[in-house]
Short mmCIF file of the C-alpha atoms (twelve columns), coordinates in Angstrom:
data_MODEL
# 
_entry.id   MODEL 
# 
loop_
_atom_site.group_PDB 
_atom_site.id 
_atom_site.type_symbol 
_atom_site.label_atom_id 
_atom_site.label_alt_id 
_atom_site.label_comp_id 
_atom_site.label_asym_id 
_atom_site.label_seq_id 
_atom_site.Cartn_x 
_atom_site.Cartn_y 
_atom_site.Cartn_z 
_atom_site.pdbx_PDB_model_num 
ATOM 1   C CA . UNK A 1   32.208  77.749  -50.383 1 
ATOM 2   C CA . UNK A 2   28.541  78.908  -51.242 1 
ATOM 3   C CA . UNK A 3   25.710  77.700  -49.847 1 
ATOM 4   C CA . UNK A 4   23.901  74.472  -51.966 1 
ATOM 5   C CA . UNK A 5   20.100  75.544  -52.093 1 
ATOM 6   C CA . UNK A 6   17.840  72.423  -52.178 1 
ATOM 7   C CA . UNK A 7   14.421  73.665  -51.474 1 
ATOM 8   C CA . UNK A 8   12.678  69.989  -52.125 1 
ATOM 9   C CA . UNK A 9   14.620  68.935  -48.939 1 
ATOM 10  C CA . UNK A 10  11.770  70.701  -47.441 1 
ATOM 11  C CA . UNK A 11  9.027   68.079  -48.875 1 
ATOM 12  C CA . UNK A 12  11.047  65.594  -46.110 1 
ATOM 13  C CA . UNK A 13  9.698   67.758  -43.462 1 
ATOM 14  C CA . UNK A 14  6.393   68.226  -44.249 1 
ATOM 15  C CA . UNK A 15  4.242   66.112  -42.060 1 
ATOM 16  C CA . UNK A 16  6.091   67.957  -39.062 1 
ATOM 17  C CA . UNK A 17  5.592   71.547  -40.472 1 
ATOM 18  C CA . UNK A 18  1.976   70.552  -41.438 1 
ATOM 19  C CA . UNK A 19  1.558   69.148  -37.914 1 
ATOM 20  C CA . UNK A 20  3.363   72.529  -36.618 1 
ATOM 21  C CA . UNK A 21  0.958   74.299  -38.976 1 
ATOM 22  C CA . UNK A 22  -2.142  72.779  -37.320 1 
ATOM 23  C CA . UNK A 23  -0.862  73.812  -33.727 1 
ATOM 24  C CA . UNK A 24  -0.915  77.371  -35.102 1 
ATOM 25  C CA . UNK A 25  -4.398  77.788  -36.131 1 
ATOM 26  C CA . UNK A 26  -5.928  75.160  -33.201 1 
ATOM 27  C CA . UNK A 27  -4.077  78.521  -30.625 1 
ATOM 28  C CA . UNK A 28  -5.253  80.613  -33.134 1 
ATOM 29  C CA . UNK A 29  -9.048  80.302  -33.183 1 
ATOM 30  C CA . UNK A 30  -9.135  79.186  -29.299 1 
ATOM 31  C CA . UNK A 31  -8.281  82.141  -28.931 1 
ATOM 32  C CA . UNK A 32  -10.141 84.547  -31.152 1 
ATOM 33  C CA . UNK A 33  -13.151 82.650  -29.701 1 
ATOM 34  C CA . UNK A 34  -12.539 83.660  -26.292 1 
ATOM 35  C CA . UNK A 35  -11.084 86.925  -27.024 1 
ATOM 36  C CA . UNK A 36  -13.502 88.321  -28.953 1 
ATOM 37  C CA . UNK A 37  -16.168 87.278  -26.003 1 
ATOM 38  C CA . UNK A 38  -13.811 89.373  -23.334 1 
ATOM 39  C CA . UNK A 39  -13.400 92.232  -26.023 1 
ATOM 40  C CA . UNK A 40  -17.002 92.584  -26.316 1 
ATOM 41  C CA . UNK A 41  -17.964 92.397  -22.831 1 
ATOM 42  C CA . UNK A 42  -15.154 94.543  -22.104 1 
ATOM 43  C CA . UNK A 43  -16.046 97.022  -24.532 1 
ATOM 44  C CA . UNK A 44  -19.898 97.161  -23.375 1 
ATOM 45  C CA . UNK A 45  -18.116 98.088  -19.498 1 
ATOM 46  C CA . UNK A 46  -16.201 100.759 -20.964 1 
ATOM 47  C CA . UNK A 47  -19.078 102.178 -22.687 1 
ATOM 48  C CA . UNK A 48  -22.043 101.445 -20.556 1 
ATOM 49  C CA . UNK A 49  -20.880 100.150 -17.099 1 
ATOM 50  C CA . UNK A 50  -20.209 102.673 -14.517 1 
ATOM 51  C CA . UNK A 51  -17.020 104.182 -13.280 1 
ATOM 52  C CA . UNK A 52  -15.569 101.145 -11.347 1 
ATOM 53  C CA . UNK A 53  -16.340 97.955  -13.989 1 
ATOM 54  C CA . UNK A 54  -15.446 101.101 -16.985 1 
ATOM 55  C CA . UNK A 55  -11.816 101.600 -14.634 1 
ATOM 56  C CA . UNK A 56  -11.035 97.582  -14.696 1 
ATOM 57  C CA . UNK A 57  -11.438 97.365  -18.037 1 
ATOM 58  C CA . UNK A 58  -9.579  100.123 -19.382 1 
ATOM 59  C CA . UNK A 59  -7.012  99.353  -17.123 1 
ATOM 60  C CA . UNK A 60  -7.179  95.945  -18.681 1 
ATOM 61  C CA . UNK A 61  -7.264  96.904  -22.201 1 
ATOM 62  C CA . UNK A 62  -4.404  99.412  -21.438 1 
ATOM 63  C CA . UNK A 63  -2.176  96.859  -19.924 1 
ATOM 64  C CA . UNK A 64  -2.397  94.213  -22.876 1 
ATOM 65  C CA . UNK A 65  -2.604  96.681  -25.574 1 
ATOM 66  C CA . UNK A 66  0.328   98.132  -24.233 1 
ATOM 67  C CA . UNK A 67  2.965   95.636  -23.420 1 
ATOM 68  C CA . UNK A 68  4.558   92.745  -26.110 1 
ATOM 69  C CA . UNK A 69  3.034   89.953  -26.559 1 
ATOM 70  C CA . UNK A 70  6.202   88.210  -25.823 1 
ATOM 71  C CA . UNK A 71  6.382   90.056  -22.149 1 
ATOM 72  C CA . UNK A 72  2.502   88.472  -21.686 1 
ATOM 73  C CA . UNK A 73  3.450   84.811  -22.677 1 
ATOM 74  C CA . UNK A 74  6.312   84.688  -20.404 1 
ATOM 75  C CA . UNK A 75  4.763   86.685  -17.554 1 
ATOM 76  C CA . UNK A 76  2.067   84.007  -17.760 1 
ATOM 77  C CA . UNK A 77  4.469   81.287  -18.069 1 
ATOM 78  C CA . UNK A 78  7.360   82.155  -15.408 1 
ATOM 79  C CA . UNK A 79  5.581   84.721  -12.763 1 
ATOM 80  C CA . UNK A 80  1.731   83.828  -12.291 1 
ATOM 81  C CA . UNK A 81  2.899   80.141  -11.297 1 
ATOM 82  C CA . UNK A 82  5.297   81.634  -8.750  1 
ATOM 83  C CA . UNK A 83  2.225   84.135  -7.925  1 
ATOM 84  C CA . UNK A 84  -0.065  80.884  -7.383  1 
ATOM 85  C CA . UNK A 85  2.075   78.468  -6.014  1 
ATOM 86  C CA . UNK A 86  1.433   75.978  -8.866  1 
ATOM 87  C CA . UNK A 87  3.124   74.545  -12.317 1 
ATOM 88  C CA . UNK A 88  0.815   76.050  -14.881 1 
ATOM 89  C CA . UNK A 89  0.540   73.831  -18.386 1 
ATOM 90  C CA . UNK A 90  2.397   75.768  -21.100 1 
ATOM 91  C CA . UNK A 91  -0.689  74.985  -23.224 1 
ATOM 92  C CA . UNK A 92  -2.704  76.937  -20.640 1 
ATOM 93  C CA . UNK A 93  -0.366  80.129  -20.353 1 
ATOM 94  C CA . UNK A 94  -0.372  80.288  -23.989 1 
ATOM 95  C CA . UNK A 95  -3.933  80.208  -24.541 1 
ATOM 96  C CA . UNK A 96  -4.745  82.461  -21.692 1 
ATOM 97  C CA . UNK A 97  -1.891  85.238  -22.966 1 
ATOM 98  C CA . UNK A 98  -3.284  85.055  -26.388 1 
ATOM 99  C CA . UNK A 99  -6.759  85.159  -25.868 1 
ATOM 100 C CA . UNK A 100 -6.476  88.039  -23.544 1 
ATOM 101 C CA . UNK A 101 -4.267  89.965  -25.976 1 
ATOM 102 C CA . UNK A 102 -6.939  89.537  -28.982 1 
ATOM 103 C CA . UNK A 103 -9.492  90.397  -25.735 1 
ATOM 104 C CA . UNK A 104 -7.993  93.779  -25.630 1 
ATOM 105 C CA . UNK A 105 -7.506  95.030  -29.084 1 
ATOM 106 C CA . UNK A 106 -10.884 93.599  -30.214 1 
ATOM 107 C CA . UNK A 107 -12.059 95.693  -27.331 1 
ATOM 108 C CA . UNK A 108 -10.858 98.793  -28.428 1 
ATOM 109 C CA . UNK A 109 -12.916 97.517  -32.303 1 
ATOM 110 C CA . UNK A 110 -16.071 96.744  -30.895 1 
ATOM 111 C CA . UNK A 111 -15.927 99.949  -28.512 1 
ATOM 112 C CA . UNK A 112 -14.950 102.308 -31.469 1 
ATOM 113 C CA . UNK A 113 -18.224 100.961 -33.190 1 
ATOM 114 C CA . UNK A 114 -20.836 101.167 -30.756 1 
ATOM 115 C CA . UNK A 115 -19.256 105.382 -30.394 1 
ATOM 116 C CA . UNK A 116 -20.115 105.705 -34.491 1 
ATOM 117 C CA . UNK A 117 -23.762 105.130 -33.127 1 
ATOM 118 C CA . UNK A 118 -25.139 108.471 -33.454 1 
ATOM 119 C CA . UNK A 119 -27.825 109.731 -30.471 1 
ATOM 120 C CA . UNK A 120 -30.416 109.644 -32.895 1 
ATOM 121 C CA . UNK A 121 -30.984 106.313 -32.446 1 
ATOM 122 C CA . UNK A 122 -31.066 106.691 -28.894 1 
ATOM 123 C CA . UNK A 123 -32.980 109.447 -29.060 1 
ATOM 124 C CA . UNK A 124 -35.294 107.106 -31.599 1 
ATOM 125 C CA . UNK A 125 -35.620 104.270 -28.826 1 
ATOM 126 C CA . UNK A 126 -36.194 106.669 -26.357 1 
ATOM 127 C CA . UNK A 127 -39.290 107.805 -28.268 1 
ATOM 128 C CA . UNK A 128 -40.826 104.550 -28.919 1 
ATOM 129 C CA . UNK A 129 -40.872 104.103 -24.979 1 
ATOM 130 C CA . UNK A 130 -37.546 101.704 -25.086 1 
ATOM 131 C CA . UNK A 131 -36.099 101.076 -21.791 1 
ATOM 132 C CA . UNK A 132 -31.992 101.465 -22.097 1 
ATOM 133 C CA . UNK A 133 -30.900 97.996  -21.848 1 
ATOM 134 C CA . UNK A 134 -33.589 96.418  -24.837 1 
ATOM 135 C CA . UNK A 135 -32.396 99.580  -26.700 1 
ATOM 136 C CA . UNK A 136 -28.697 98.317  -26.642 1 
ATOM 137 C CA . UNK A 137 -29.235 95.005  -27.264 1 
ATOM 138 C CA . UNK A 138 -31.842 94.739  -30.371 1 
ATOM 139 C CA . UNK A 139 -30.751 98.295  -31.484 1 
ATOM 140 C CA . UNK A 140 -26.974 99.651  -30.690 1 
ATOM 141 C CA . UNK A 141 -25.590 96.129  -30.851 1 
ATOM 142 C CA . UNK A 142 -26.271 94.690  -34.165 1 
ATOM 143 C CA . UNK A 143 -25.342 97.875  -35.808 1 
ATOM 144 C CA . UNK A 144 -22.262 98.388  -33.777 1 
ATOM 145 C CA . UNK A 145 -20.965 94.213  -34.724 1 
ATOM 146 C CA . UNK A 146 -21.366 94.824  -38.269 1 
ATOM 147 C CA . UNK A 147 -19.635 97.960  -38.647 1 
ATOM 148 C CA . UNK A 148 -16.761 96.063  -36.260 1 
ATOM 149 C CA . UNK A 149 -16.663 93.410  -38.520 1 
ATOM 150 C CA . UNK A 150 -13.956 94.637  -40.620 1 
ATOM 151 C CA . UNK A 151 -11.463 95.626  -38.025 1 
ATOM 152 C CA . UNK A 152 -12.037 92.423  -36.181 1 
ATOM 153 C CA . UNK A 153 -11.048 90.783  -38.931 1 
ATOM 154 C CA . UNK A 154 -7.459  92.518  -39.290 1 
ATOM 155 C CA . UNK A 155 -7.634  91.627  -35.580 1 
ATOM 156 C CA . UNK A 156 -7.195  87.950  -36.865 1 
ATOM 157 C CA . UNK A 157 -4.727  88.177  -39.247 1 
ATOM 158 C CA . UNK A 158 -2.569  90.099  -36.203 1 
ATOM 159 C CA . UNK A 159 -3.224  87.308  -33.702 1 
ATOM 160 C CA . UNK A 160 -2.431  84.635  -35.831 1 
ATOM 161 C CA . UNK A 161 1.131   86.207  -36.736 1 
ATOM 162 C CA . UNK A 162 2.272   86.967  -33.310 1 
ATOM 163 C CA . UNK A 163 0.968   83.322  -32.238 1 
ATOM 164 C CA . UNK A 164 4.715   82.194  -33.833 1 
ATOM 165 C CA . UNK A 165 5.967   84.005  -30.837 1 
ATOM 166 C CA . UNK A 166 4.386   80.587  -28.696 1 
ATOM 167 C CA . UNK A 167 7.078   78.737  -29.987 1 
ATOM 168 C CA . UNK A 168 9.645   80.141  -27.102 1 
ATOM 169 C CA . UNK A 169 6.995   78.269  -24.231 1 
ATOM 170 C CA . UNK A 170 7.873   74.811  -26.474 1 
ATOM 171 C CA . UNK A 171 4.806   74.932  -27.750 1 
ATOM 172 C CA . UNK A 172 5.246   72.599  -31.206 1 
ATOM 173 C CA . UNK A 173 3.876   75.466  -33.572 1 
ATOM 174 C CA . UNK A 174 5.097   75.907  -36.996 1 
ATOM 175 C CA . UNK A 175 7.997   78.111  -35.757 1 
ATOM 176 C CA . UNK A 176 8.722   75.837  -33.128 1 
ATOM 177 C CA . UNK A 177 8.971   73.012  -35.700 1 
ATOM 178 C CA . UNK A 178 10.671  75.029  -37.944 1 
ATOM 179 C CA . UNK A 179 13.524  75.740  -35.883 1 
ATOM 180 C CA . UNK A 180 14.024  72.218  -34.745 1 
ATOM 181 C CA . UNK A 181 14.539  70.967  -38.550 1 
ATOM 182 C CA . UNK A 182 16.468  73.743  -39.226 1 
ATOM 183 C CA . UNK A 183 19.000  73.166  -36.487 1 
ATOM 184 C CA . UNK A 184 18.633  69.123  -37.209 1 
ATOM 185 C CA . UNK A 185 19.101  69.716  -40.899 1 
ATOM 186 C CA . UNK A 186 22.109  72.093  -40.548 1 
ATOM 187 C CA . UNK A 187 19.226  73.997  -44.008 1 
ATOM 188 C CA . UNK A 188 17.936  77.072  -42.080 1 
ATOM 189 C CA . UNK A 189 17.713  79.273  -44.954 1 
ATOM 190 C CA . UNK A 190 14.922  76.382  -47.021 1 
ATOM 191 C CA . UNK A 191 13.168  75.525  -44.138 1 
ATOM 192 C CA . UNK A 192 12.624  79.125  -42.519 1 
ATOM 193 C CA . UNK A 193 12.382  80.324  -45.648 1 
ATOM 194 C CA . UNK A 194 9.158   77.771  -46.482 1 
ATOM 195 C CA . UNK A 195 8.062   78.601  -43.058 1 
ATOM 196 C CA . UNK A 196 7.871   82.361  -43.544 1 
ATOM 197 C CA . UNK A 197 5.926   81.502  -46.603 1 
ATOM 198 C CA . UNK A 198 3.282   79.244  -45.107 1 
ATOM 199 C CA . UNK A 199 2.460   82.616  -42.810 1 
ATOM 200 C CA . UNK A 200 2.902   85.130  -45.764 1 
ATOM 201 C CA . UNK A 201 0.158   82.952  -48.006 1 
ATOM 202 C CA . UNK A 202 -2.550  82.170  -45.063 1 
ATOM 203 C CA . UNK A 203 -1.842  85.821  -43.854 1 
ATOM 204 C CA . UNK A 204 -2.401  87.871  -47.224 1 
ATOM 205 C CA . UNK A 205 -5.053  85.562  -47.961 1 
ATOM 206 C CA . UNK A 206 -6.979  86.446  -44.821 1 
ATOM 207 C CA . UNK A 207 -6.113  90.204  -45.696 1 
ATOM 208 C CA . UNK A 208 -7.401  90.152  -49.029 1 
ATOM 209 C CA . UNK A 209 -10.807 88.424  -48.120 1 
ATOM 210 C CA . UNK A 210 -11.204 91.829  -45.432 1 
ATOM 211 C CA . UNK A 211 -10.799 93.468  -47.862 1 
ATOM 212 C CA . UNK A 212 -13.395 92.324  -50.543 1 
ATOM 213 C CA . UNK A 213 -15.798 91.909  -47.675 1 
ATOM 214 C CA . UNK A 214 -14.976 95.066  -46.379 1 
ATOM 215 C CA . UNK A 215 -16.132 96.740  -50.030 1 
ATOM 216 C CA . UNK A 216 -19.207 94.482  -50.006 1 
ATOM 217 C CA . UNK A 217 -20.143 95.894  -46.386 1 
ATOM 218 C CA . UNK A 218 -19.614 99.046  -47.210 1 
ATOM 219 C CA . UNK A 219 -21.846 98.866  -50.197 1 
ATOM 220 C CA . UNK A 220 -24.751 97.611  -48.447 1 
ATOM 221 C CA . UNK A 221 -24.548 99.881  -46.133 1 
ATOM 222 C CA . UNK A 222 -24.103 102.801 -48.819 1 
ATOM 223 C CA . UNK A 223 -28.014 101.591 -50.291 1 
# 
């Protein structure tokens, strides 16, 4: 017996996948607000701080980049409770996992830029009489953020796909919604199928505005 395709059984759904939807980018940006904050003071201790604070936060950045995201969320969730001796909010493990996963690969963006700095305009500050740290800040810094710009932005669009991976902590995401209708409904093939969508569309989109901003940056920067 083949399988009856009704894809407007989906519409029934849609306040809970909207609702899902909404749980998604709220974990999202939290997030990418805190981890790009960690990644940038992270990246300034790799670059500038000296060989202890430039050890932590390699070792850091190493750790996260290397290891699935999955392995972080339920670390966080299962084995730093145990650690503490307290129940830890699933909320709180998924936020923290998240935001120091984006902390480590926008690390790795933001350090990449400030090393396309050339000594020149070190050299330059140190000419004008510019002590190292005013140097960095109004000089380094502002170059190195725009040319990181870009690759923090693919950053993003990474973050917000492997946030469907919250929806094994119960978090109600859009996956986590997803599944429930789907094994409600007995229609896993329309509602994944919509879901999968909802992350395609929000996810190209996000990769094609990089990329015409990307273009534009570049273009500026070329004048």
């Amino acid at each position: 017996m083949g399988y009856n395709f009704s894809f407007a059984y989906v519409w029934n759904f849609r306040e809970a996948l909207l609702q899902g939807l909404g749980a998604t980018l709220f974990y999202t940006v939290l997030s990418l607000v805190f981890g790009l904050a960690l990644g940038f003071v992270a990246s300034l201790l790799r670059q500038y701080g000296g060989r202890v604070p430039a050890f932590i936060a390699t070792t850091y950045v190493e750790i996260f980049r290397g290891t699935p995201v999955l392995v972080q969320l339920f670390w966080f969730f299962f084995c730093l409770p145990a650690l503490l001796g307290v129940d830890l909010d699933s909320s709180l493990c998924t936020v923290l996992s998240l935001t120091l996963y984006m902390g480590a690969i926008s690390c790795e963006s933001f350090r990449a830029a400030l090393r396309t700095i050339g000594q020149e305009q070190h050299d330059a500050c140190i000419a004008l009489g510019m002590r190292t740290m005013p140097s960095i800040l109004y000089v380094v810094l502002p170059q190195a953020i725009l040319r990181a710009i870009p690759t923090l932005l693919s950053n993003v669009v990474t973050v917000f796909k492997e946030s469907a991976l919250v929806s094994a902590m119960g978090i109600g995401d859009l996956m986590y919604q997803s599944q429930n209708i789907a094994d409600t409904t007995g229609r896993p093939v329309e509602i994944l199928t919509v879901a999968a969508l909802i992350y395609f569309v929000i996810a190209f989109s996000l990769t094609r505005m990089i990329s015409m901003f990307e273009k534009r940056l570049l273009w500026r920067m070329a004048q």
